[in-house]
N, C-alpha and C positions, 0 to 999 in steps of 0.2 A: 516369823515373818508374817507380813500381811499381806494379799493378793490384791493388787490393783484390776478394780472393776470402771472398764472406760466405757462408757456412754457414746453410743454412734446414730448420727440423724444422718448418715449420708453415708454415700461410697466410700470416697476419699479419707473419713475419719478410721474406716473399717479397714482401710488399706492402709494407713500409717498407725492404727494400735501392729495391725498381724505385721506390719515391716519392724518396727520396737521391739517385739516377741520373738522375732526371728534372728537378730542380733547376738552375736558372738555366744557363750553357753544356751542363749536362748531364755527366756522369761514365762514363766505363766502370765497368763493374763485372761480375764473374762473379761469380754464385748456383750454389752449389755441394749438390749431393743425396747423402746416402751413401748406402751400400745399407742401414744400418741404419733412416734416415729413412724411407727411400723403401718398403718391407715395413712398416714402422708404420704411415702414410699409407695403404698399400694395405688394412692391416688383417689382418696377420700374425698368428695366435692365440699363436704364442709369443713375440712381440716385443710385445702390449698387452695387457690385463687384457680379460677374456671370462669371462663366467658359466658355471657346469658348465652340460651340459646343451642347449648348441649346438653344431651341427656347421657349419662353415666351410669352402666347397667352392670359393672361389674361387682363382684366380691373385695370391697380394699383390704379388710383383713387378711383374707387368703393371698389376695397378691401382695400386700407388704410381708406376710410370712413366706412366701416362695422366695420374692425376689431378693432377701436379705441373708437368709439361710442358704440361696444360691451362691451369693455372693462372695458370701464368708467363706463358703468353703470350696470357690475359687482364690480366693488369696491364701489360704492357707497351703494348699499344695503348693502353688505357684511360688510362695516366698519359704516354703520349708520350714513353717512353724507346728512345732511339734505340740505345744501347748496353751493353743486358743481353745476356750471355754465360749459358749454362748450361753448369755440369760435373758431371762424376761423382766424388764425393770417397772415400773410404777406402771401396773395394770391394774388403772384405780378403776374400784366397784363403782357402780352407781352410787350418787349422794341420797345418805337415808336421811328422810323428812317425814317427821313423826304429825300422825294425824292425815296423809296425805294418802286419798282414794286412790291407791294403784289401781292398777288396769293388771289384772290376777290369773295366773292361767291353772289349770290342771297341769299337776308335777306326777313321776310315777314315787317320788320322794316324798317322805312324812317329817316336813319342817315343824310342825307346832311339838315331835318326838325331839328333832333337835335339840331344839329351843330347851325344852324341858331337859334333855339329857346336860347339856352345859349347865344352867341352872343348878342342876343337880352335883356335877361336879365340882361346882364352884364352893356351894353347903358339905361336900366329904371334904372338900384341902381347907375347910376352915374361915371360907371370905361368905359368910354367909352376908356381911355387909355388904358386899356388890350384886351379890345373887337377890338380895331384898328388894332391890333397889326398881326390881322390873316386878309391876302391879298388873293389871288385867289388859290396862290397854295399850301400857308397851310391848306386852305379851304379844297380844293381835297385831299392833303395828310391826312388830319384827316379824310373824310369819307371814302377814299382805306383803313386804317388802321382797321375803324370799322368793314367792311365790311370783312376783310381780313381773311384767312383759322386759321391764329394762333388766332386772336381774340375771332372769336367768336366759335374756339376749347374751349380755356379758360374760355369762359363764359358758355359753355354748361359741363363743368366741375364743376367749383362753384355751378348753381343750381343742379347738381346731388347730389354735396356731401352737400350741404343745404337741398334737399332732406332726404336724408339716415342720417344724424348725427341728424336734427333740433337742432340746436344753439340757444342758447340762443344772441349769438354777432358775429358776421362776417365784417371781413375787409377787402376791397380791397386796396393791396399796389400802388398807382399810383404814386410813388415818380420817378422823371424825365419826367413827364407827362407834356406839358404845359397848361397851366391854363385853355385854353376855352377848351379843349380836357379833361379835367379831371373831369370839368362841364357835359358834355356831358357823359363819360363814367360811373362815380358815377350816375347818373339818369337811365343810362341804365340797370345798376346792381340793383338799388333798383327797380325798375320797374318790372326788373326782377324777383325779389322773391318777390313783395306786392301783383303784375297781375299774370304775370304767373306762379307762385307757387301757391298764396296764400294766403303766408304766411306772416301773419300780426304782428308776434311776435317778430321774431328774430330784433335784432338791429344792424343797420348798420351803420360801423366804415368807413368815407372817409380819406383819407389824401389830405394834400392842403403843396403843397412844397416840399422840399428833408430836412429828417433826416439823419442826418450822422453815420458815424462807425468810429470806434477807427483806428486810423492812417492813416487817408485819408488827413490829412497833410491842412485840410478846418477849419480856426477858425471860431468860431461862432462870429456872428455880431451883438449884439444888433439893432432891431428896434426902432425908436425913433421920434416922432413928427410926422409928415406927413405922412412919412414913414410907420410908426404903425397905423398910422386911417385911410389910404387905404387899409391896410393887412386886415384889421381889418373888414373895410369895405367889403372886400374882400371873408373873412370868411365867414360873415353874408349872403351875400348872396348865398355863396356854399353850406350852410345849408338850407337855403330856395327854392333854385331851385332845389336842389336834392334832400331834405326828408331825407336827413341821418340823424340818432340822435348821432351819437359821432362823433369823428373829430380827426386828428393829425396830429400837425404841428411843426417846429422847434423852443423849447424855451432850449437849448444846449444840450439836451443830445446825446450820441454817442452809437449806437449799437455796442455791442465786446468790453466790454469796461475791460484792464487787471484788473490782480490785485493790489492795490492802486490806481487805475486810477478815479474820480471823477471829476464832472460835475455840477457846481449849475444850478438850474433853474433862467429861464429868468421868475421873477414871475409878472412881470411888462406889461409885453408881455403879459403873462396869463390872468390877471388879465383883460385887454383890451381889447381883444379880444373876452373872455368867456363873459365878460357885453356888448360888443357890438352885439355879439350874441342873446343875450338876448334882447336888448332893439331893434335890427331892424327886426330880424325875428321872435321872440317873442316866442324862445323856449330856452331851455335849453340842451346843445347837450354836452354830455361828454367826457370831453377830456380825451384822452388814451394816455399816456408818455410812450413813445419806448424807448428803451437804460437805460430800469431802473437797471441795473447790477451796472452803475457809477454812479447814480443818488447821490449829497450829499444828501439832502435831500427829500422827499416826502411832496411837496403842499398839506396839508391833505386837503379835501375837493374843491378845486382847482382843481387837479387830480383826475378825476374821477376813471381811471384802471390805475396801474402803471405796465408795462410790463417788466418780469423777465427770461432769459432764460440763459445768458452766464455765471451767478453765481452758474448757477446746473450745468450745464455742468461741468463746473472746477471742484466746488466740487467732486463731481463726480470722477471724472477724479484722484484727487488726493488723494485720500482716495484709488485707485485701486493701484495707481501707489506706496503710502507709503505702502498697506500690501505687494506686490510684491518685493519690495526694503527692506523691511523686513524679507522678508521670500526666499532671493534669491537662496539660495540654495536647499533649499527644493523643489523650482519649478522647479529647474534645474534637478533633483534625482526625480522629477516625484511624488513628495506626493499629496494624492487625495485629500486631509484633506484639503492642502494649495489651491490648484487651482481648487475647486469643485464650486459647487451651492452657496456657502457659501458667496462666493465672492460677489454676488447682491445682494443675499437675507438679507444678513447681514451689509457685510460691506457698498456696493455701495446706498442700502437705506440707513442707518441710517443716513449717512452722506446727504442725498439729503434730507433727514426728518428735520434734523437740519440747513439745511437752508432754509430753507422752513419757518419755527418756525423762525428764526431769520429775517428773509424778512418780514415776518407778523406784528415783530415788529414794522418797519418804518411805515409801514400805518397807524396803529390805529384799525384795524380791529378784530386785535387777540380776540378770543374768546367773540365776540360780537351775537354770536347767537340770545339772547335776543330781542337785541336791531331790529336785521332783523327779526326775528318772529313777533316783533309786528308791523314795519314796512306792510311786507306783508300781517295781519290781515286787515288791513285798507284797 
């Protein structure tokens, strides 16, 4: 089976995944917080609309990681869901811009050792072609960037809210990262919460490449022959120098993906890559499928998390916008009946409920309680 990983920017979506999970044998399922959600939630004045005229002196990181982590595991008791998972989803780094004079701090860490250490791994598994490819002043530009005010703002955000939430899965977004930098940064993040947190539980998601989104006008390209057993190669050892245990890379799907919009899997890709994982670095590291809104199909078992976020939102969306267009005059005349409480509580869950339920379908997951109870007994 594959685990349905749902994407929540609100209450109500957090209350109708943990109502879906709580349903008859019961479901796994991971709820997943970006950093973008999670500083909206908290109440970020440049991430939600805020009147001139006030000034906002709080933490929104910290308060979008309380209040959501509070949240979640008020609905969980309350609905008797045995197996809600929380993660961290596209906690994208800072964008790197080569040649650009960061503003650089004193680290108690030794990045330019990094840098070198990846580098170096990359020339023992044999890609000395990617490891070449960094000259003297992408050298320096990757360790200004480690070193730089937004970086390692960023990173002392993540372990705060890996702190206050404890996830069970957390992801750094590093898509448009290049390769030896992305080495380097995935090491520094897990290093990050296994040493200096702690924290030996939570699992960590890297990405290796760019996924795309829906109408970025970029077709997908199959990998094939050589091609594929460098990636591949490639993979294997991103897993090995950094200690991630999941992974996500580009086998076609597309984030933002409309409606009728679909996307097969590149299973071929998958396929290669996930054994070559296994056979060089000698784990098994789960892969998380982004852009699961278009996905045609779910690689059951293949797939380890299939990630779902622009098919609630719609939902959503259209279930508001059909009672309003139905009831247009009434809203207009001010009836409370039409534009009250009613409208989330009712309408805009049950509709986020029911797909939720129908997403569950494509994994195989649905109502396998069982099956994870006795798993986790072992």
């Amino acid at each position: 089976m594959t685990i349905l990983a749902a994407n929540s920017n609100n209450w109500w979506e957090t209350r109708a995944f943990v109502m879906a999970a709580s349903m008859g044998k019961q479901s796994p399922v991971i709820v997943q917080f970006s950093y973008n959600s999670n500083i909206k939630v908290g109440g970020d004045p440049n991430t939600i609309w805020a009147p001139e005229g006030i000034y906002y002196s709080a933490n929104a990181v910290v308060n979008g990681a309380k209040t959501n982590a509070d949240w979640i595991a008020m609905e969980a008791e309350a609905w008797g869901a045995d197996y809600v998972a929380v993660s961290l989803d596209h906690f994208k780094v800072p964008k790197f811009e080569p040649g650009k004079q960061y503003q650089t701090n004193a680290t108690p860490l030794d990045y330019p050792v990094q840098v070198t250490e990846a580098m170096d791994f990359l020339r023992s598994s044999g890609l000395d072609r990617i490891a070449d490819e960094v000259d003297d002043a992408a050298f320096q530009s990757y360790v200004n960037y480690l070193t730089s005010t937004e970086y390692q703002g960023f990173r002392a955000d993540f372990m705060e809210t890996v702190s206050i939430m404890d996830p069970a899965w957390g992801m750094i977004d590093t898509e448009g990262i290049p390769f030896v930098l992305d080495f380097a940064i995935t090491k520094d993040f897990v290093m990050g919460v296994r040493v200096g947190l702690g924290n030996a539980d939570m699992m960590m998601e890297a990405e290796l490449g760019a996924t795309g989104s829906s109408g970025d006008d970029i077709a997908y390209e199959p990998m094939r022959g050589a091609e594929l057993d460098e990636f591949a190669a490639l993979a294997a050892a991103f897993i090995d120098f950094t200690g991630a245990e999941g992974m996500a890379y580009d086998i076609g799907m597309k984030h933002a993906a409309r409606a009728g919009e679909t996307h097969p899997a590149d299973e071929e890709k998958l396929e290669t890559v996930q054994r070559t994982i296994i056979e060089k670095a000698g784990v098994y590291a789960a892969y998380a499928q982004h852009g699961g809104t278009g996905a045609a199909e779910v690689a059951r078992g293949l797939v380890g998390k299939t990630n779902v976020n622009t098919a609630f939102l719609v939902a959503g969306s259209v279930a508001r916008a059909q009672h309003f267009a139905d009831n247009a005059e009434k809203v207009q005349t001010g009836d409370k009946n039409i534009c009250g409480t009613n409208v989330e509580t009712h309408i805009y869950l049950e509709a986020l409920y029911n797909v939720c339920v129908e997403r569950y379908q494509t994994t195989g997951s649905y109502e396998t309680g069982d099956q994870v109870a006795e798993f986790l007994a072992q």
